[in-house]
N, CA, C and O atoms as a Maestro MAE file, in Angstrom:
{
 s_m_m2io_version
 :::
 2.0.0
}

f_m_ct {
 s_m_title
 :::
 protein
 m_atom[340] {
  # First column is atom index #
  i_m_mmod_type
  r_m_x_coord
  r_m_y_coord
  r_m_z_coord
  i_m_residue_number
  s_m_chain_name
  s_m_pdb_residue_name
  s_m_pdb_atom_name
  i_m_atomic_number
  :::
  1 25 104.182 89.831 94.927 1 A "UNK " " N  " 7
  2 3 105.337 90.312 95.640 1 A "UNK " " CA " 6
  3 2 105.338 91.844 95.715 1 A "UNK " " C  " 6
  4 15 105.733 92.392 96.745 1 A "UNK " " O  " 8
  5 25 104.904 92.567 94.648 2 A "UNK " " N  " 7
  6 3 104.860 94.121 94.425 2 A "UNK " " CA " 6
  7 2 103.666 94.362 95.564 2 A "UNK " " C  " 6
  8 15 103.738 95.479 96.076 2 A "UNK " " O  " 8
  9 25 102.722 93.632 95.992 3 A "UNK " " N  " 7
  10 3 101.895 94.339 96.589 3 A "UNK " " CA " 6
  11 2 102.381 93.969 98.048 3 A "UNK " " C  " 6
  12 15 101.919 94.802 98.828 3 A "UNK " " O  " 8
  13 25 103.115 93.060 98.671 4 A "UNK " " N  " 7
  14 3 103.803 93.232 99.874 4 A "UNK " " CA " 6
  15 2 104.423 93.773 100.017 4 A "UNK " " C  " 6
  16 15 104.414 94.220 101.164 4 A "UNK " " O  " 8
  17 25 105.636 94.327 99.024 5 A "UNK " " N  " 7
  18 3 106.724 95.456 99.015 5 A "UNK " " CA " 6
  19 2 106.086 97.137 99.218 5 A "UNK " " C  " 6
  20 15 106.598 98.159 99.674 5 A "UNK " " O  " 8
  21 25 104.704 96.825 98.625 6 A "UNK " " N  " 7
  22 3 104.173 98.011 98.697 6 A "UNK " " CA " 6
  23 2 103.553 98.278 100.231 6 A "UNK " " C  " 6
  24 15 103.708 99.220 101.008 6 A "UNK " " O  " 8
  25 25 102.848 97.142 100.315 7 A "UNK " " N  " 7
  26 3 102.637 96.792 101.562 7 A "UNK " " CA " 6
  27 2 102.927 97.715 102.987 7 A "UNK " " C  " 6
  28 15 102.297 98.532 103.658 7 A "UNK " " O  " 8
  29 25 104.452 96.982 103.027 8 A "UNK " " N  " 7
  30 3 105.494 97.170 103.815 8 A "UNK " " CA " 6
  31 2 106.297 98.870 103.908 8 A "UNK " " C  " 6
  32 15 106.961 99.487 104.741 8 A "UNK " " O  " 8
  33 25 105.747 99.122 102.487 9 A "UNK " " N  " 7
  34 3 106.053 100.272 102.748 9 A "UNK " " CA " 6
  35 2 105.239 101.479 103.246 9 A "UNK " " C  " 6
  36 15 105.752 102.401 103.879 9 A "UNK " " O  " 8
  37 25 103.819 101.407 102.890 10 A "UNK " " N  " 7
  38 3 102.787 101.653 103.556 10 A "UNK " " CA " 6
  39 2 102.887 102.120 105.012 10 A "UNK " " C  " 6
  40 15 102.825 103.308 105.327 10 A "UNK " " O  " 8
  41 25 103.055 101.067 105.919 11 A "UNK " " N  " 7
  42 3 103.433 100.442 107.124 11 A "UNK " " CA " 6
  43 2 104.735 101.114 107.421 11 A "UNK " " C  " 6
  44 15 104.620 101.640 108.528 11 A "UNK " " O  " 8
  45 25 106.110 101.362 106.841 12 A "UNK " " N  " 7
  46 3 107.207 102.170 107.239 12 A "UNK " " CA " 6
  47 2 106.393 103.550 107.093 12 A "UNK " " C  " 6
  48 15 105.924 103.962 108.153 12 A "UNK " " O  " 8
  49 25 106.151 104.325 105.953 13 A "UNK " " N  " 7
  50 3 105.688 105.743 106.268 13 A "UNK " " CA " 6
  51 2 104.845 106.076 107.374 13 A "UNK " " C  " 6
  52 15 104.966 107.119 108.018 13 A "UNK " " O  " 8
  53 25 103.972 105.173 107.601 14 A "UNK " " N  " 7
  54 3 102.878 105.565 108.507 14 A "UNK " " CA " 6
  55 2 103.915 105.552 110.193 14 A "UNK " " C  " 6
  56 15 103.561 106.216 111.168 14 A "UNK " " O  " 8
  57 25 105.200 104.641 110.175 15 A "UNK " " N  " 7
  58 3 105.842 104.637 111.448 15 A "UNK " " CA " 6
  59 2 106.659 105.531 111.224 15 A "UNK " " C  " 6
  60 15 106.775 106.070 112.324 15 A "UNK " " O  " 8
  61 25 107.334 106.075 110.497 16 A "UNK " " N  " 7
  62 3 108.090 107.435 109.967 16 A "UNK " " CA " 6
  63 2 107.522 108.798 110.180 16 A "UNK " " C  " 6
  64 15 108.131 109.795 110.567 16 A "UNK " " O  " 8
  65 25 106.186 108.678 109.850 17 A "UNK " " N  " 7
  66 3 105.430 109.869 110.577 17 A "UNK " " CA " 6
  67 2 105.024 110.076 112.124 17 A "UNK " " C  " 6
  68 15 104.873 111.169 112.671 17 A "UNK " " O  " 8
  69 25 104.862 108.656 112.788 18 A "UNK " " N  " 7
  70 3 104.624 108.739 113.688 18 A "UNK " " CA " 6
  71 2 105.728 108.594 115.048 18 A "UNK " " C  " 6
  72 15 105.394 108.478 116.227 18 A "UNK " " O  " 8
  73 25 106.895 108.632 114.587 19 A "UNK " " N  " 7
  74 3 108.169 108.256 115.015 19 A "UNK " " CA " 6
  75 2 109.363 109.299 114.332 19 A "UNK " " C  " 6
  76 15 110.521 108.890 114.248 19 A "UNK " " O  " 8
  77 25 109.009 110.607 113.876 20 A "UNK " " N  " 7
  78 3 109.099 111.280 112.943 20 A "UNK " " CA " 6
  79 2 110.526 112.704 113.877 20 A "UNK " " C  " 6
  80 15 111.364 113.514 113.479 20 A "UNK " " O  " 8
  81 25 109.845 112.083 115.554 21 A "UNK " " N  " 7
  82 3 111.062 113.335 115.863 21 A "UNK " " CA " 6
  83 2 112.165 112.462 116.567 21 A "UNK " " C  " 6
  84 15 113.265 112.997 116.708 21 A "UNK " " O  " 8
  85 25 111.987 111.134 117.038 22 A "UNK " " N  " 7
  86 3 112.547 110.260 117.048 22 A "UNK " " CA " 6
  87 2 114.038 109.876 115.722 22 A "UNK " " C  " 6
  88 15 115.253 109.683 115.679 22 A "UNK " " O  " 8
  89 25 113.138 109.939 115.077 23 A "UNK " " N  " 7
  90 3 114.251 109.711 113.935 23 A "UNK " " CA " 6
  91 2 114.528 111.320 113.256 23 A "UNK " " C  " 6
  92 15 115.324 111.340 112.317 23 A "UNK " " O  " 8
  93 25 114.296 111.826 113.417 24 A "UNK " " N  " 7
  94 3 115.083 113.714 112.561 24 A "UNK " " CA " 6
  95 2 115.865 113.766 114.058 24 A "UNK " " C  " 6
  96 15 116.757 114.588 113.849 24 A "UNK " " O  " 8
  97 25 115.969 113.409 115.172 25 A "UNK " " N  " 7
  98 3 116.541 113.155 116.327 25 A "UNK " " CA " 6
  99 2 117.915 112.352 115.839 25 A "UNK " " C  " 6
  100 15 119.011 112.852 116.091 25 A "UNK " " O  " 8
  101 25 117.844 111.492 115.357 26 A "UNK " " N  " 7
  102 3 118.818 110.325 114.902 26 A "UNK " " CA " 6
  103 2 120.341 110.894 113.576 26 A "UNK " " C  " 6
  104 15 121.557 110.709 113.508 26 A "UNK " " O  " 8
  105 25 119.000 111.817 112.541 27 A "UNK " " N  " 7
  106 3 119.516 111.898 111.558 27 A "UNK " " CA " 6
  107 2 120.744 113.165 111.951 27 A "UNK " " C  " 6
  108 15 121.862 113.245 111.441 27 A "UNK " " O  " 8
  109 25 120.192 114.027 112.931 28 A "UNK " " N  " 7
  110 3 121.053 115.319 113.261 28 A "UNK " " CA " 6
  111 2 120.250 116.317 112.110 28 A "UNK " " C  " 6
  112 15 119.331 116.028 111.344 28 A "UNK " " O  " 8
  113 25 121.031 117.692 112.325 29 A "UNK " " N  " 7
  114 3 120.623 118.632 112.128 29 A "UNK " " CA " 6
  115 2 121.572 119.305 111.064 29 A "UNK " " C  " 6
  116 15 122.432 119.881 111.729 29 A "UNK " " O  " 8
  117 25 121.809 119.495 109.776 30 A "UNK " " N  " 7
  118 3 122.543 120.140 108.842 30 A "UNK " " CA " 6
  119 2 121.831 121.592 108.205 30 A "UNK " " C  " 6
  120 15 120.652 121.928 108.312 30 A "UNK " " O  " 8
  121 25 122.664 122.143 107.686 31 A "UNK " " N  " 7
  122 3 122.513 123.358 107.636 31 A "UNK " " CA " 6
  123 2 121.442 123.800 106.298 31 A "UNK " " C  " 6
  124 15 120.757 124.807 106.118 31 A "UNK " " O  " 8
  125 25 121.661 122.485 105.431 32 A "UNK " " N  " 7
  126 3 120.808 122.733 104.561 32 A "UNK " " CA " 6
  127 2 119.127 122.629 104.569 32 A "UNK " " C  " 6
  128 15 118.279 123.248 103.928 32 A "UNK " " O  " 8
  129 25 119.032 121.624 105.530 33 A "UNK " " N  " 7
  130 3 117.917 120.952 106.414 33 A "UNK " " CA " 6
  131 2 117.263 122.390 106.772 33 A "UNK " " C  " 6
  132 15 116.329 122.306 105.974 33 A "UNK " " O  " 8
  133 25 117.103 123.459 107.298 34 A "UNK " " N  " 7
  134 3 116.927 124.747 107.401 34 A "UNK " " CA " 6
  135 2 116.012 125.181 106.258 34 A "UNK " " C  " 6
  136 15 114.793 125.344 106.305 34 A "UNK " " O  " 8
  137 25 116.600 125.292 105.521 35 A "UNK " " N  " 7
  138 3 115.993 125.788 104.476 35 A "UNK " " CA " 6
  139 2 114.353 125.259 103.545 35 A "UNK " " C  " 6
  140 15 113.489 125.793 102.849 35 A "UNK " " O  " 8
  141 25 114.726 123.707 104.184 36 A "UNK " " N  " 7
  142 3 113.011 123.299 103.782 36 A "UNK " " CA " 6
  143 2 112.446 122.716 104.479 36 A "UNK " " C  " 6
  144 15 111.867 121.658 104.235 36 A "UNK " " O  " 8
  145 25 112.521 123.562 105.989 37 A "UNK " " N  " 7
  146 3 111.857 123.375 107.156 37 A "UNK " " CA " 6
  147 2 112.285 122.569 108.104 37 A "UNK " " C  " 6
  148 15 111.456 122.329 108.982 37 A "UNK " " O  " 8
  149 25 113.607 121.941 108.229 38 A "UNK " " N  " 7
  150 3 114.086 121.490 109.342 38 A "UNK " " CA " 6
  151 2 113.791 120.082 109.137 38 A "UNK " " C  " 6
  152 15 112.953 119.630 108.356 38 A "UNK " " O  " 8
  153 25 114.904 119.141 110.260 39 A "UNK " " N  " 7
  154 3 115.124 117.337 109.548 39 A "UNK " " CA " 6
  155 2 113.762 117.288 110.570 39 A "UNK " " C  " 6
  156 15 114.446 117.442 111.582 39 A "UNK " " O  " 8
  157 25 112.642 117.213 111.006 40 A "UNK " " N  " 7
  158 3 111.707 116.818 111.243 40 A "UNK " " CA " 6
  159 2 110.598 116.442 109.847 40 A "UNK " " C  " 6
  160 15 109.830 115.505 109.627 40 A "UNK " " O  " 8
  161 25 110.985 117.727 109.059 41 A "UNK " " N  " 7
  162 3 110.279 117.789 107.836 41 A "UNK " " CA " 6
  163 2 110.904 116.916 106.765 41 A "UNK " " C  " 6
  164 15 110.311 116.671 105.715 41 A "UNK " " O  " 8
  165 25 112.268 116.391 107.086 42 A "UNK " " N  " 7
  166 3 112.561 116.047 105.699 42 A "UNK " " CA " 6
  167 2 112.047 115.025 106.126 42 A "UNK " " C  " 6
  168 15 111.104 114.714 105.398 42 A "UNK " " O  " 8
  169 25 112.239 114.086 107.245 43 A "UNK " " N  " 7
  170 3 111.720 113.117 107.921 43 A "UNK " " CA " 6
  171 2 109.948 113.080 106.569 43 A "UNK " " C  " 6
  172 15 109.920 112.539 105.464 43 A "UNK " " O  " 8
  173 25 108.950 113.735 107.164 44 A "UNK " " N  " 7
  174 3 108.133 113.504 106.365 44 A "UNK " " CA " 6
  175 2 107.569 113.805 105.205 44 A "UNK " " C  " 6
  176 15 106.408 113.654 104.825 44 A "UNK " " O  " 8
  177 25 109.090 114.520 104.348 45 A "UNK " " N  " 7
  178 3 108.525 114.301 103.122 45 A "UNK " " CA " 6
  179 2 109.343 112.905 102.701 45 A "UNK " " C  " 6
  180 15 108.934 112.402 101.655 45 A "UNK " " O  " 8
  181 25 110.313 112.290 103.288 46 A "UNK " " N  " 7
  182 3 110.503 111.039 102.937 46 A "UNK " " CA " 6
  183 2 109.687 109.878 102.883 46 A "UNK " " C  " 6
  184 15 109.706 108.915 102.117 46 A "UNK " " O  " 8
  185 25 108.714 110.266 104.197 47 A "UNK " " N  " 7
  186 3 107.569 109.137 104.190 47 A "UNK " " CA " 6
  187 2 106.896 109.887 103.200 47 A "UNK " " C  " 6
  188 15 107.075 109.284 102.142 47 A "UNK " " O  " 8
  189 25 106.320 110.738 103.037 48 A "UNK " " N  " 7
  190 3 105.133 111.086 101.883 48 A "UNK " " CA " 6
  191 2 105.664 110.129 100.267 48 A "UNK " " C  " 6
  192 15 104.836 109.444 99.666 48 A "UNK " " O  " 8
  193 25 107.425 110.288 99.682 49 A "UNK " " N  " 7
  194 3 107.645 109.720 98.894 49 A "UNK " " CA " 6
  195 2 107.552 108.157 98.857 49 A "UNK " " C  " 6
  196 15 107.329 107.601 97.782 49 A "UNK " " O  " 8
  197 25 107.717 107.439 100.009 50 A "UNK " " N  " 7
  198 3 107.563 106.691 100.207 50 A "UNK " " CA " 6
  199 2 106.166 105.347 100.207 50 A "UNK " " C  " 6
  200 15 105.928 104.206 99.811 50 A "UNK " " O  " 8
  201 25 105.603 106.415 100.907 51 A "UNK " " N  " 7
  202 3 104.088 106.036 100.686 51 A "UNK " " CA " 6
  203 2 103.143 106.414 99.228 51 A "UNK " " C  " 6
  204 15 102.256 105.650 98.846 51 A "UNK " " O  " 8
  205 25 103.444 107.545 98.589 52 A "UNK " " N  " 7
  206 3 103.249 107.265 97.005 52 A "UNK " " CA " 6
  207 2 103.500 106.625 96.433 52 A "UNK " " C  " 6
  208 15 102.724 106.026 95.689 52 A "UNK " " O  " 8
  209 25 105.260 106.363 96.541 53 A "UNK " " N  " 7
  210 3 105.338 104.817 95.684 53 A "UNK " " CA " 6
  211 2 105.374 103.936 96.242 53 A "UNK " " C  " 6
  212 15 105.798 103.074 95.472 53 A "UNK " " O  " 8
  213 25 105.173 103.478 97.275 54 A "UNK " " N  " 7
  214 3 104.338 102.392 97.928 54 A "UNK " " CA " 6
  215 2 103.050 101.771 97.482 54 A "UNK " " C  " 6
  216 15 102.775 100.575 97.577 54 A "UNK " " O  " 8
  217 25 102.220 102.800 96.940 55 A "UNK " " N  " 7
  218 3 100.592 103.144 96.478 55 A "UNK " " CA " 6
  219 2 101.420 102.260 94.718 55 A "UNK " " C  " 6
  220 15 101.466 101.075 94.385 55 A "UNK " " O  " 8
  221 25 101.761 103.109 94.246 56 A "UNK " " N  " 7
  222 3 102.046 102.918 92.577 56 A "UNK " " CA " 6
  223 2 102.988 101.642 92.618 56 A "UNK " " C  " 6
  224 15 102.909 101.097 91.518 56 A "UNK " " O  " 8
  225 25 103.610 101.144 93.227 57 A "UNK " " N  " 7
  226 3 104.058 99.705 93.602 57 A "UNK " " CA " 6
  227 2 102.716 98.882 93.589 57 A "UNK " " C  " 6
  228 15 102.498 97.961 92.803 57 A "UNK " " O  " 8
  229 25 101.656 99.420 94.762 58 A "UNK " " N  " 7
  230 3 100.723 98.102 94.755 58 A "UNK " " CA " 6
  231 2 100.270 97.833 93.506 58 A "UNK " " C  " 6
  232 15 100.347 96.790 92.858 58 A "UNK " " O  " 8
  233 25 99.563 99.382 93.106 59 A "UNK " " N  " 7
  234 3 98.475 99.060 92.176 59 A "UNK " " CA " 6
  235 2 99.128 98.345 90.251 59 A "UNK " " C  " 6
  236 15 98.515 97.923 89.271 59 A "UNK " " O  " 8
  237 25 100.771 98.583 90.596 60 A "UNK " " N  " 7
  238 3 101.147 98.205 89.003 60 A "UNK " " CA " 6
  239 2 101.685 98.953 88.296 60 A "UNK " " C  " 6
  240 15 102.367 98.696 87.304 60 A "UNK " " O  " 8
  241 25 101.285 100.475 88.988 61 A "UNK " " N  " 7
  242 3 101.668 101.400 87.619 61 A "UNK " " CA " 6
  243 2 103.171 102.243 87.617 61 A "UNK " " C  " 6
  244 15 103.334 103.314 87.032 61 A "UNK " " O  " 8
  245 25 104.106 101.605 88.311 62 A "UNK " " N  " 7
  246 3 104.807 101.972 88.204 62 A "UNK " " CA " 6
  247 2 105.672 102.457 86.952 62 A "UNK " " C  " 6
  248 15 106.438 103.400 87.150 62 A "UNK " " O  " 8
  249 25 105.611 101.888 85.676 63 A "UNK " " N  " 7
  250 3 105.611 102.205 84.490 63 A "UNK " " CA " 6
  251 2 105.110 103.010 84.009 63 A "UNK " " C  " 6
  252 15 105.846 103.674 83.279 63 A "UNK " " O  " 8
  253 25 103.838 103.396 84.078 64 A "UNK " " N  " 7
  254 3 102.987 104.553 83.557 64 A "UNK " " CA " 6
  255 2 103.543 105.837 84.324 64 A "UNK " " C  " 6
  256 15 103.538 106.867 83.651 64 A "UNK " " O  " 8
  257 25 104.012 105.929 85.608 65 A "UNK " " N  " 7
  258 3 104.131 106.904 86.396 65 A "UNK " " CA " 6
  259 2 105.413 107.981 86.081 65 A "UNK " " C  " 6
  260 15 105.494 109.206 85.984 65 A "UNK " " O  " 8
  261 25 106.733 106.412 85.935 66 A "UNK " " N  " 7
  262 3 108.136 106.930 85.752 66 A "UNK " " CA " 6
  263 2 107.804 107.307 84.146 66 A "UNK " " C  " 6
  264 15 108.029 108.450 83.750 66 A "UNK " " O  " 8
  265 25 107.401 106.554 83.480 67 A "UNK " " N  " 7
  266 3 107.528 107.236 81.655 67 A "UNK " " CA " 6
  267 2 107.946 108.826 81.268 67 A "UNK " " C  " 6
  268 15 108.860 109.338 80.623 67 A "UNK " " O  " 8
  269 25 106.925 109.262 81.922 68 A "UNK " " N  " 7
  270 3 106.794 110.679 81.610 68 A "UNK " " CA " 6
  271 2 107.704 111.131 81.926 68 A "UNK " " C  " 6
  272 15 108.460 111.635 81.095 68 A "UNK " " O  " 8
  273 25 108.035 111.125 83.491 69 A "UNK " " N  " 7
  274 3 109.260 111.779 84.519 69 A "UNK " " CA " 6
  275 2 110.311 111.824 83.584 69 A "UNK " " C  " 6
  276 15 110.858 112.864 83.215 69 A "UNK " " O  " 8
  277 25 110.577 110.733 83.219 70 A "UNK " " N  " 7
  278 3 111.960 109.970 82.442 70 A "UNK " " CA " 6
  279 2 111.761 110.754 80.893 70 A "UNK " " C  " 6
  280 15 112.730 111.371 80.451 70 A "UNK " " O  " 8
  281 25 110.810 110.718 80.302 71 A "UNK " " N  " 7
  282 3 110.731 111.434 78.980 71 A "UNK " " CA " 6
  283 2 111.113 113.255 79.212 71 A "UNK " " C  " 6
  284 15 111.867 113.737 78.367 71 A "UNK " " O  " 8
  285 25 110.714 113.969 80.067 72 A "UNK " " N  " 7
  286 3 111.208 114.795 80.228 72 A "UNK " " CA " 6
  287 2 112.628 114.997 80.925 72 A "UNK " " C  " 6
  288 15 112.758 116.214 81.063 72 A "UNK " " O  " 8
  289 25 113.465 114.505 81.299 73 A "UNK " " N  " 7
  290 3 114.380 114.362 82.389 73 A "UNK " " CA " 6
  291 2 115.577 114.122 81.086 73 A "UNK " " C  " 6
  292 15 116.655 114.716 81.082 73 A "UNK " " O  " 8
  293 25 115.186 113.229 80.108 74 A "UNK " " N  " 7
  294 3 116.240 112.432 79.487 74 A "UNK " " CA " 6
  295 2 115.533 112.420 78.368 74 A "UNK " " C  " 6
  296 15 115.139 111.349 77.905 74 A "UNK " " O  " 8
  297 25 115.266 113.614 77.765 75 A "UNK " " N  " 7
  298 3 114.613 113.247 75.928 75 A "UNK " " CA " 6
  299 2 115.086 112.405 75.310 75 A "UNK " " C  " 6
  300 15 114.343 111.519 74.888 75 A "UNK " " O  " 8
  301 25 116.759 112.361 74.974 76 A "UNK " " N  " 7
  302 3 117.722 111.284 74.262 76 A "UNK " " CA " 6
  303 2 116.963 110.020 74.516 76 A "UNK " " C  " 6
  304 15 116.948 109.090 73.709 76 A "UNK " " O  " 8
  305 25 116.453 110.016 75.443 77 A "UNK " " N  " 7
  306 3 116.124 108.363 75.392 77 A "UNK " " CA " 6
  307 2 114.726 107.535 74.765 77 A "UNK " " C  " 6
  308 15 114.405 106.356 74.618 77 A "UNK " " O  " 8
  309 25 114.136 108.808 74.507 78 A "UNK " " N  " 7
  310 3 113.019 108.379 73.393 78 A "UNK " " CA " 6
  311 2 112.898 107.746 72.165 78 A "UNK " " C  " 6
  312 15 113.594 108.069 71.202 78 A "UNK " " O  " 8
  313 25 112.222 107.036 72.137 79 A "UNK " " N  " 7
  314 3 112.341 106.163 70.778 79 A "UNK " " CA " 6
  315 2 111.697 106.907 70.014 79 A "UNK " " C  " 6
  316 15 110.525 107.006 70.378 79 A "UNK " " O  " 8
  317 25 112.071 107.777 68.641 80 A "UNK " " N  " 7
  318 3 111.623 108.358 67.734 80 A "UNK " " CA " 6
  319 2 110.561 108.066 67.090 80 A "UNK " " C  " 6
  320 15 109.745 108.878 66.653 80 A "UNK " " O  " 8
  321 25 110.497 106.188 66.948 81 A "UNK " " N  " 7
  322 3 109.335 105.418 65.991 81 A "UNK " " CA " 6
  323 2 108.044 104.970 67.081 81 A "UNK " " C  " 6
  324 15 107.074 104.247 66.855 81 A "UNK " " O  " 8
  325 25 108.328 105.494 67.990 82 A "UNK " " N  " 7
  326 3 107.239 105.340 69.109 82 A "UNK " " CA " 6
  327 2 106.423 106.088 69.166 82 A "UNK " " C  " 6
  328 15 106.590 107.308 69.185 82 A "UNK " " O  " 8
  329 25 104.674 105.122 69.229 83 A "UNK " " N  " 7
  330 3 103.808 106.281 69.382 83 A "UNK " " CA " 6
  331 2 103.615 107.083 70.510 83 A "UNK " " C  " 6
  332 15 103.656 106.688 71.675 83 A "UNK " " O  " 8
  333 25 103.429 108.083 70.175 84 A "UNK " " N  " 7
  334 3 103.199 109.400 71.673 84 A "UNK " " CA " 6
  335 2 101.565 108.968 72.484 84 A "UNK " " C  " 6
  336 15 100.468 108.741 71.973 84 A "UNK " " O  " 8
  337 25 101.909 108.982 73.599 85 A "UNK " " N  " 7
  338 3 100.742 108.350 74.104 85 A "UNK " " CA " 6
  339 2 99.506 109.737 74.700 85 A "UNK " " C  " 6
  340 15 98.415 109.428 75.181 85 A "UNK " " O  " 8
  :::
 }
 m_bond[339] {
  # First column is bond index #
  i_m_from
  i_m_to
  i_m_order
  :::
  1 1 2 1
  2 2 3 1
  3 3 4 2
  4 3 5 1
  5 5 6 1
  6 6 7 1
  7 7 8 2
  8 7 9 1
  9 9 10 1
  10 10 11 1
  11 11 12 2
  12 11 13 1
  13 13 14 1
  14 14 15 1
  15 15 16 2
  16 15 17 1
  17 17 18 1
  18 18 19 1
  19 19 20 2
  20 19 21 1
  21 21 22 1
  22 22 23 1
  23 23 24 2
  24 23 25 1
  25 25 26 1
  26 26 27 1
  27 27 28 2
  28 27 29 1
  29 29 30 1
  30 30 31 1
  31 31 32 2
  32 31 33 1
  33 33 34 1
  34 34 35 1
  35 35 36 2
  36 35 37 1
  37 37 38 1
  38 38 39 1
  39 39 40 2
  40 39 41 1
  41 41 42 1
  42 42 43 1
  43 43 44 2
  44 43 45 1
  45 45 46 1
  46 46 47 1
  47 47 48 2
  48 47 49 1
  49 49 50 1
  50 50 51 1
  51 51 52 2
  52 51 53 1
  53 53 54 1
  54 54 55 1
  55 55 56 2
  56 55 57 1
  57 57 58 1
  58 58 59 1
  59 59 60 2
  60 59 61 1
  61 61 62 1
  62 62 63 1
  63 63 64 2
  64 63 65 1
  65 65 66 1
  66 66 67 1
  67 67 68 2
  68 67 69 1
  69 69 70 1
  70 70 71 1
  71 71 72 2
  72 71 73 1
  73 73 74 1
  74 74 75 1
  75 75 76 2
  76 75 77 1
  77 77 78 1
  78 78 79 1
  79 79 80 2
  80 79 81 1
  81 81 82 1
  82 82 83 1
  83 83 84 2
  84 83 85 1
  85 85 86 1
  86 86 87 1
  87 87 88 2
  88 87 89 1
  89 89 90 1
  90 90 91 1
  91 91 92 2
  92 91 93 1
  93 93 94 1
  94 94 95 1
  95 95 96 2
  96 95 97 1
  97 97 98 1
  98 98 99 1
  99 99 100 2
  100 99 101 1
  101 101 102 1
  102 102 103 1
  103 103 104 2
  104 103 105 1
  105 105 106 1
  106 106 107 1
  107 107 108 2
  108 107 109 1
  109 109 110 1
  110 110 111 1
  111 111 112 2
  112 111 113 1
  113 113 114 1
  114 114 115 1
  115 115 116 2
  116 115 117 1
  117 117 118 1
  118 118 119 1
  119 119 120 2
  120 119 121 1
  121 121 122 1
  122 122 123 1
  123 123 124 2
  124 123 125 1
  125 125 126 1
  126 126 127 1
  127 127 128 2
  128 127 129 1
  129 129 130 1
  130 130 131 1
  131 131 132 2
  132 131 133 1
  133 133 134 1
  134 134 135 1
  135 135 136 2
  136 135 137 1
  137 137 138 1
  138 138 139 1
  139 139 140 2
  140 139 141 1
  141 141 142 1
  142 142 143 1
  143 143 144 2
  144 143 145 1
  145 145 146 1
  146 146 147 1
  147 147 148 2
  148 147 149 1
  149 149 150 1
  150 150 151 1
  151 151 152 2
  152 151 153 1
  153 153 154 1
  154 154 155 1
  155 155 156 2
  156 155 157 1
  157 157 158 1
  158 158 159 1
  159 159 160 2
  160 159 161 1
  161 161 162 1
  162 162 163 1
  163 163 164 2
  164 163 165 1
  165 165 166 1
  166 166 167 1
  167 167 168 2
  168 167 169 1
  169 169 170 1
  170 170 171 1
  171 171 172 2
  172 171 173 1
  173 173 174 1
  174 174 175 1
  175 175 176 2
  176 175 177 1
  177 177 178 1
  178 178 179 1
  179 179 180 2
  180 179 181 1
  181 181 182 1
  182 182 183 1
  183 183 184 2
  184 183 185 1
  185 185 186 1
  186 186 187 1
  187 187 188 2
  188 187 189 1
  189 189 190 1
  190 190 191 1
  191 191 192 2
  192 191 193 1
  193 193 194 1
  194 194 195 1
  195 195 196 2
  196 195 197 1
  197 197 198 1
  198 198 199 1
  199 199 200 2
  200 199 201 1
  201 201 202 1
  202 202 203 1
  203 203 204 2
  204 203 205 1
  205 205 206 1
  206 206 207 1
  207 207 208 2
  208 207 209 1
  209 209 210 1
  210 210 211 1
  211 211 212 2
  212 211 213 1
  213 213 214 1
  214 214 215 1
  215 215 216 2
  216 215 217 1
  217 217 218 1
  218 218 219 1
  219 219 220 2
  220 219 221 1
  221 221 222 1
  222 222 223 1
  223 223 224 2
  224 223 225 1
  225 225 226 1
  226 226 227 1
  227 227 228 2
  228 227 229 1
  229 229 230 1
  230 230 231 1
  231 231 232 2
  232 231 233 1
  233 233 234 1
  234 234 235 1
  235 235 236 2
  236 235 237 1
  237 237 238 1
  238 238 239 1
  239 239 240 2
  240 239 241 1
  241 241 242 1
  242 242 243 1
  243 243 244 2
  244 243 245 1
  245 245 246 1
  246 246 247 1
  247 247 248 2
  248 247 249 1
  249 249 250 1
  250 250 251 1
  251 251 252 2
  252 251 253 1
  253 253 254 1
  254 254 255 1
  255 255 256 2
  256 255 257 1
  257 257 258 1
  258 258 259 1
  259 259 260 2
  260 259 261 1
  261 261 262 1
  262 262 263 1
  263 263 264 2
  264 263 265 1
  265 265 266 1
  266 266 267 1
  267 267 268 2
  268 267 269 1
  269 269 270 1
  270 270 271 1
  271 271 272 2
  272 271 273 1
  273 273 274 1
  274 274 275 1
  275 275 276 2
  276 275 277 1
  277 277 278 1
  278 278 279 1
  279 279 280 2
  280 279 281 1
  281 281 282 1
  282 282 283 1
  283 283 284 2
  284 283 285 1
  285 285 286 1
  286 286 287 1
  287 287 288 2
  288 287 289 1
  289 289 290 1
  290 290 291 1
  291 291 292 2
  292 291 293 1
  293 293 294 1
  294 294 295 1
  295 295 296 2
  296 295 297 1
  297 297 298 1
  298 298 299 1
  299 299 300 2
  300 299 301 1
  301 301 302 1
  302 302 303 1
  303 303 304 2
  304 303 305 1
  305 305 306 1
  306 306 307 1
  307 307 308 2
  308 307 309 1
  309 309 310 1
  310 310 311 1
  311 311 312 2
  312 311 313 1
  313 313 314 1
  314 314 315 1
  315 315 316 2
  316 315 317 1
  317 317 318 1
  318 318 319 1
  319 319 320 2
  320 319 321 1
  321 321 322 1
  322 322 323 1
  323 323 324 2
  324 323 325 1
  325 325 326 1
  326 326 327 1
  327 327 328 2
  328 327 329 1
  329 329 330 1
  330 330 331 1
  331 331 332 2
  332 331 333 1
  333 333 334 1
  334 334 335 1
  335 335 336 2
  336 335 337 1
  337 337 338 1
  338 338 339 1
  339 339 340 2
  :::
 }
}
């Protein structure tokens, strides 16, 4: 199931990029949008996120990926008696 979800998402980024002024067309234009290059761009850094974890969906590692993120983000939530990997 993870590798059709991944799949599928694959398949949305690649139409997100290619359909990319179409939809920053849709989304409108805000002021903050400016600042990291305009809703064409956010347009594709949404597919870029998308299609990474699309990738880390197929292959499984979605666990290995978030750990870290999450260990720095939220120390409190470390298990003290856990080995450090």
């Amino acid at each position: 199931m993870n590798f059709v979800l991944g799949f599928i998402g694959v398949v949305l980024s690649l139409i997100m990029m290619r359909k990319r002024e179409m939809i920053g067309d849709m989304i409108g234009d805000a002021d903050w949008m400016h600042k990291v290059g305009g809703n064409y761009m956010i347009v594709i850094y949404a597919a870029i996120f998308i299609f990474f974890y699309s990738m880390v969906l197929m292959t499984g590692m979605t666990s290995s990926v978030w750990e870290p993120i999450l260990r720095l983000l939220m120390p409190w939530t470390v298990d003290k008696n856990a080995m450090p990997f």
